[in-house]
N, C-alpha and C positions, 0 to 999 in steps of 0.2 A: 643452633640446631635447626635445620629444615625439614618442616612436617611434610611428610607427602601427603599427596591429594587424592583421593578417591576418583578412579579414571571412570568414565560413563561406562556403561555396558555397551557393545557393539553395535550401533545401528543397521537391522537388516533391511534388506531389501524390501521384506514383506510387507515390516513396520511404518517406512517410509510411503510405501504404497498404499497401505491402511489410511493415513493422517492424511499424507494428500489427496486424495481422490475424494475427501470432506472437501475439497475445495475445485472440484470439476463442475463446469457448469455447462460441459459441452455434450455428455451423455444425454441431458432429457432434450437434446435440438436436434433436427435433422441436418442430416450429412455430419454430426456432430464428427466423428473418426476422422472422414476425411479433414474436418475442420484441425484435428489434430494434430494430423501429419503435416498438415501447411504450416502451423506455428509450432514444430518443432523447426522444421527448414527455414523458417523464421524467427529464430531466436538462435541457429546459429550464422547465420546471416547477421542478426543485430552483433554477436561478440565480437566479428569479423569487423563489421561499422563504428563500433565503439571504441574497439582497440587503434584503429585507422583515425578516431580523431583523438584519442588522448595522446597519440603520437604527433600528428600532426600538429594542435592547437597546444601541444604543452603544457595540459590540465591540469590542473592540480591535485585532480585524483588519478592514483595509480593505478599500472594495469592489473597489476593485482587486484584491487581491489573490485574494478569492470568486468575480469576476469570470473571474478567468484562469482558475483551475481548472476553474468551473464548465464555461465557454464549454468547456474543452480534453478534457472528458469528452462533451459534447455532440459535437465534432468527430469524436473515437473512435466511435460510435454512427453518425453520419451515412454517413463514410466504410466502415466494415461493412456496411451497408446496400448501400452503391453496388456493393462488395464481393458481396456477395451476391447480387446482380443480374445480374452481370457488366458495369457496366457501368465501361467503363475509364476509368482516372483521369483522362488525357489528354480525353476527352470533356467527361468530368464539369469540368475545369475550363476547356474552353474554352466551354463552356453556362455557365459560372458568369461569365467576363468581360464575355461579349457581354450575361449578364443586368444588370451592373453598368454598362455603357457603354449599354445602352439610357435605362436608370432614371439618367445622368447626363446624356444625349442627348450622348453621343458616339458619333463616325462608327465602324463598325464595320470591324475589319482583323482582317486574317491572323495566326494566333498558330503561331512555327515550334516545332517540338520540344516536350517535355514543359512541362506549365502549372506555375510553383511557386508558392508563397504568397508570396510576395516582389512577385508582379505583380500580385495580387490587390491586397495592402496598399498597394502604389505608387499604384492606380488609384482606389481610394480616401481617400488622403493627397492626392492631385490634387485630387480633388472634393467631399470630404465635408467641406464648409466646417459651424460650429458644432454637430458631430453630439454632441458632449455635452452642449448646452442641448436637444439632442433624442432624447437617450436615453430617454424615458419612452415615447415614440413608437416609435422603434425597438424595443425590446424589446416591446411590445402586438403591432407587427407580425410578428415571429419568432414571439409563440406563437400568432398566429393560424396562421400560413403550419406552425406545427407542428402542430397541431388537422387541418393538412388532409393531412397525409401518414397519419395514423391514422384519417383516414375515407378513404382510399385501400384499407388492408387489407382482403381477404377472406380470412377464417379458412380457408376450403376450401380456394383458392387463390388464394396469395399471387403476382402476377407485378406486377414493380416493372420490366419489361423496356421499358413504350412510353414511347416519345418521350414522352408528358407528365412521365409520372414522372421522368424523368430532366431534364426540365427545372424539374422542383419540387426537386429536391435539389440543382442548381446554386443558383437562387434561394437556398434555404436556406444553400447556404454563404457566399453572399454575404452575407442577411442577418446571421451570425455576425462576418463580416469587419467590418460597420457596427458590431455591439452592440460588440466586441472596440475600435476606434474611439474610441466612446463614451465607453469607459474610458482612453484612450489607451495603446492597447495593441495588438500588430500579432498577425495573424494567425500567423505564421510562429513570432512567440518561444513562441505560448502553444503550436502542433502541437511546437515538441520538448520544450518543459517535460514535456508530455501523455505524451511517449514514454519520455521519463527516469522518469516517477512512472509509467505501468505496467508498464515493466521491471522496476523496483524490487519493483512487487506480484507480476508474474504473471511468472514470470526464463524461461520456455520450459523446452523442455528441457536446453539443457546449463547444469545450477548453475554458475556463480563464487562461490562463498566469498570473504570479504575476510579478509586475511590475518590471524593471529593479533593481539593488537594487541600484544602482550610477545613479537613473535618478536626483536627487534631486541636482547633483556636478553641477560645474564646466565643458564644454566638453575637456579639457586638462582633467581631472583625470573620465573618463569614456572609460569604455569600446568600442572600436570601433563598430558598427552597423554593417559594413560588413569588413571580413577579409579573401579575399584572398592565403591564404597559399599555397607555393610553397614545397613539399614532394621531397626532391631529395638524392634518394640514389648513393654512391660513392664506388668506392673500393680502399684499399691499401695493403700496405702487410701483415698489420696486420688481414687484413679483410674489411667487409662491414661496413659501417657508414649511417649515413640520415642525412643531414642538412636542415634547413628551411632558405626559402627567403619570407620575405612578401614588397612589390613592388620593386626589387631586393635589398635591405638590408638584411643582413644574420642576423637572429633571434637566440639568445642562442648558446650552444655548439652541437660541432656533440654529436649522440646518437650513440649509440649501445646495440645489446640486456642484454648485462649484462649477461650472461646466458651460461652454459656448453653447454646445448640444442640450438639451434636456433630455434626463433621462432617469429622472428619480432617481438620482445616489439620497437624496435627501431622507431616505427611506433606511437610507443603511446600517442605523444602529440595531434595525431586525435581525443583522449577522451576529453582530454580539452578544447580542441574546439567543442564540442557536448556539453558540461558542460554551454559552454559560451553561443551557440545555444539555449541551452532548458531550462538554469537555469540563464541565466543573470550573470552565477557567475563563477569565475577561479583564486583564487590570484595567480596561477604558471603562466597564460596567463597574467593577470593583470601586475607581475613583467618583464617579459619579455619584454612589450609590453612599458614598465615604465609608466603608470598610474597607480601608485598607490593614494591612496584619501592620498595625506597628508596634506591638508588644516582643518580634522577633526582627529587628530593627536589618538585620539581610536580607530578609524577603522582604519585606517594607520596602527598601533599598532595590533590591534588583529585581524579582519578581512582580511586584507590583507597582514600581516606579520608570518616568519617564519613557525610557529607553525599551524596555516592556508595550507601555501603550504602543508609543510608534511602531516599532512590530507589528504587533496586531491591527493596528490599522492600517500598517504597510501591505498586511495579508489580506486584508477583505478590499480594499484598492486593488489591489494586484487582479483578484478571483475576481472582481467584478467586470475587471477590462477584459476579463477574458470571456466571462458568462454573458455577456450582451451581445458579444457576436453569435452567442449560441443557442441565441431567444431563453435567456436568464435559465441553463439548463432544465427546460418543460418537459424536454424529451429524457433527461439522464433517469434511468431509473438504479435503486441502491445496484453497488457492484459494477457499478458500467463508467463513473464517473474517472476523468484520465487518471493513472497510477505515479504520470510520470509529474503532474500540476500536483501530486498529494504528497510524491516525495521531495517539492521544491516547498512547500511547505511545511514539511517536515525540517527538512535543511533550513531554514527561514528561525524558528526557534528552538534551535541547535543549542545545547545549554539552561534552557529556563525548563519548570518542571512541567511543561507541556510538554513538552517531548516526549514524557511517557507514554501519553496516550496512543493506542495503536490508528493505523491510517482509516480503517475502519471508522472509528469516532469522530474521525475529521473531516470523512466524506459523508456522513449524515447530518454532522451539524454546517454542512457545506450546503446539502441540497436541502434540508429541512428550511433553511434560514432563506432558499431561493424560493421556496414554493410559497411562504407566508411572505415574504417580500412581492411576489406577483400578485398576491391575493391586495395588500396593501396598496399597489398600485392601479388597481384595476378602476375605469371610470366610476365604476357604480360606488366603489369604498371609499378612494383616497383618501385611507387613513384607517382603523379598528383598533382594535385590543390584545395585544398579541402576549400570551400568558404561558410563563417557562415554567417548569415544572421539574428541578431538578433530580427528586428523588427516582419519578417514572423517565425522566430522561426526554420531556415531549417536549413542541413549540406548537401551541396551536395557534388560532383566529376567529376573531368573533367581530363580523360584520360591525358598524358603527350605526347604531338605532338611534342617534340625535344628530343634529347640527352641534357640534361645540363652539363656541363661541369664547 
C-alpha cells in the first residue's frame, strides 16, 4: 500500500520575498538598487557561463542541476529589486500571469488572494508544449529582456516605481519560469532550494549552531568544551618549530612550515581548532586529543579515521594557499568571505557528518581561525594561548606573558 504524502502549501511570492530580503545586504549601501540590477544581469549572464562550460568541459554536474541554482540566484536579485521598489509581491505576480496568458493567448481572469509559484508553473506546464527543444531560444530571450532592465538604470536616480518597470520584472519572471521549464524544473522547487542555500550562507541574525555531533557519547569520547592551547615556537639549528602544550602536556609532533618559502603554516593547527570552535568537528584534534568515538566502531572507522584527517587537513592546506595571497583574509569581513571556496569545501566532505553544517559555520570558523592565526604570527607573540570554547562557539588569544622554554 502507498501512503501519500502531505504536499507543502503553495509558496507565494510574498513569502519568498519576506525570507529572502532577511538576506539583503545591499539596501543599507549606497547605490544599493543599482547594485541590484547589475547582479541580476549577472547572474543571468553567470547561467549562460556555466551552462557553456558543463557543455563544453563535459562536467559532471548536470545542466540541470547549474540550471537550478543559477535560475534560483537570478530569482533572489530579481525579487530584491521589486523589493526595492516597493512594489508588492501580489502585483508583481499578478503582472507576471497575465504576462504569461497573454504570450499563451489565453483569456485573461481574476487572480483572488496572494500569487504563488505554484500557479505560475501550472500555467506554464498547461502551455509550454516542447520548451526544451526550445531552450536555446528562451534563454537568448531572458538575456535580452535582462540587457533591458540595466538600460533602464540611472545612476543619479534610480526609480524602478512606473508601471513599465514593473511590468518588465513580471515579464522577467515569467521568462525564468519558461528557462526553469526548459530544464524540467518548476519554479517553486528551485524559490525554496534558493532559500535553504542562503540561509545556509547568510543565517541573519539569530545563529542556530548544529548540535555538537559527539553530544550523544560518552564524555570520555567527546570533544573537550574548552581547550586551552599553548602555541610555543622554538628554535634549533635546523630552524624554527611550534609545539603545543595543553595543561602542560605536549600535544602531537613539533610543526614546521614544510615550505621553501616561510610562511608560518607551522601555526596551522589554530584552524582546527576554529573547526572544533565553530563546527563541533576535527578528527586531526579529535585524534590528538585521543577521543576518538570507538564505542560506535563506524564513526570510529570513517568519521573519525584516517581518511577523515586527510580531509581536513586537505581543507586547511587548500584555504591556506589560497588566504596568503589574500594577506591571510584581514580584510574578509563575516559574509564577504568567496561562496564559491565555501561550496568547494562543502563538496570536499561530501558524505561525512560535517556536511551538515551550514556554509555559514564554515566561514567563521574560516576567518575566526585566520584572525588568531595572524595574531599567533605576529613579531611581538610568535606564539600565545589560543582557547576554544565550544559551547559559546569563540576562538580567542591571549598574548604570551613568558618565554617558554
Amino acid at each position: 500500500m502507498v501512503i501519500a504524502q502531505a504536499q507543502q502549501p503553495p509558496l507565494t511570492i510574498a513569502s519568498y520575498a519576506a525570507l529572502s530580503s532577511q538576506t539583503d545586504r545591499f539596501s543599507s549601501i549606497p547605490d544599493g538598487s543599482v547594485q541590484l540590477t547589475f547582479g541580476f544581469f549577472g547572474e543571468v549572464g553567470g547561467l549562460l557561463s556555466a551552462l557553456k562550460k558543463v557543455n563544453r568541459d563535459r562536467l559532471q554536474e548536470s545542466e540541470t542541476q547549474v540550471a537550478g541554482e543559477e535560475i534560483g540566484d537570478a530569482l533572489w536579485y530579481l525579487i530584491a529589486i521589486a523589493n526595492a521598489s516597493a512594489i508588492e509581491p501580489r502585483i508583481l505576480g499578478e503582472r507576471c500571469l497575465r504576462y504569461l496568458r497573454q504570450r499563451f493567448g489565453e483569456h485573461e481572469r481574476e487572480n483572488g488572494g496572494e500569487i504563488n509559484f505554484r500557479q505560475i508553473d501550472g500555467l506554464i506546464a498547461v502551455h509550454g508544449d516542447d520548451l526544451e527543444n526550445r531552450r536555446t531560444q528562451q534563454l537568448a530571450e531572458l538575456a535580452r529582456a535582462s540587457g533591458e532592465i540595466v538600460g533602464h538604470v540611472d545612476i543619479s536616480q534610480l526609480t524602478l516605481y512606473h508601471d513599465s518597470q514593473t511590468n518588465l520584472l513580471a515579464q522577467l519572471l515569467g521568462m525564468l519560469g519558461l528557462v526553469a521549464a526548459s530544464f524540467m524544473l518548476k519554479l517553486e522547487d528551485i524559490a525554496r532550494d534558493n532559500l535553504v542555500k542562503i540561509h545556509g550562507r547568510w543565517p541573519g541574525q539569530i545563529l542556530e549552531y548544529t548540535q555538537p555531533f559527539d553530544a550523544p557519547l560518552p564524555q570520555h569520547e567527546q570533544l573537550p568544551r574548552t581547550i586551552p592551547m599553548e602555541f610555543i615556537e622554538r628554535r634549533s639549528k635546523s630552524g624554527s618549530y611550534v609545539v603545543q602544550q595543553l595543561h602542560g602536556v605536549y600535544i602531537g609532533d613539533r610543526l614546521t612550515d614544510n615550505s621553501n618559502e616561510p610562511d608560518d603554516y607551522r601555526f596551522h593547527d589554530v584552524f582546527h581548532l576554529a573547526y572544533v570552535a565553530h563546527l563541533g568537528w576535527s578528527p586531526v584534534i579529535r585524534a590528538l586529543l585521543k577521543v576518538k568515538r570507538k564505542s560506535v566502531p563506524e564513526i570510529d572507522e570513517n568519521e573519525d579515521g584516517a581518511r577523515a584527517m586527510i580531509i581536513e587537513e586537505g581543507i586547511a592546506t587548500w584555504i591556506f594557499n589560497h588566504a596568503r595571497h589574500r594577506n591571510y583574509y584581514a580584510d574578509v569581513a563575516i559574509g564577504k568571505l568567496e561562496y564559491g571556496l565555501l561550496k568547494q569545501v562543502r563538496s570536499m566532505v561530501d558524505g561525512y557528518e560535517v556536511a551538515a553544517a551550514p556554509l555559514w559555520q564554515w566561514e567563521r570558523a574560516i576567518l575566526d581561525g585566520f584572525r588568531v592565526f595572524r595574531e599567533l604570527r605576529q613579531p611581538e607573540n610568535r606564539g600565545g594561548r589560543v582557547i576554544v570554547d565550544m559551547d559559546a562557539h569563540t576562538l580567542s588569544f591571549e598574548a604570551p606573558t613568558r618565554t617558554n622554554e
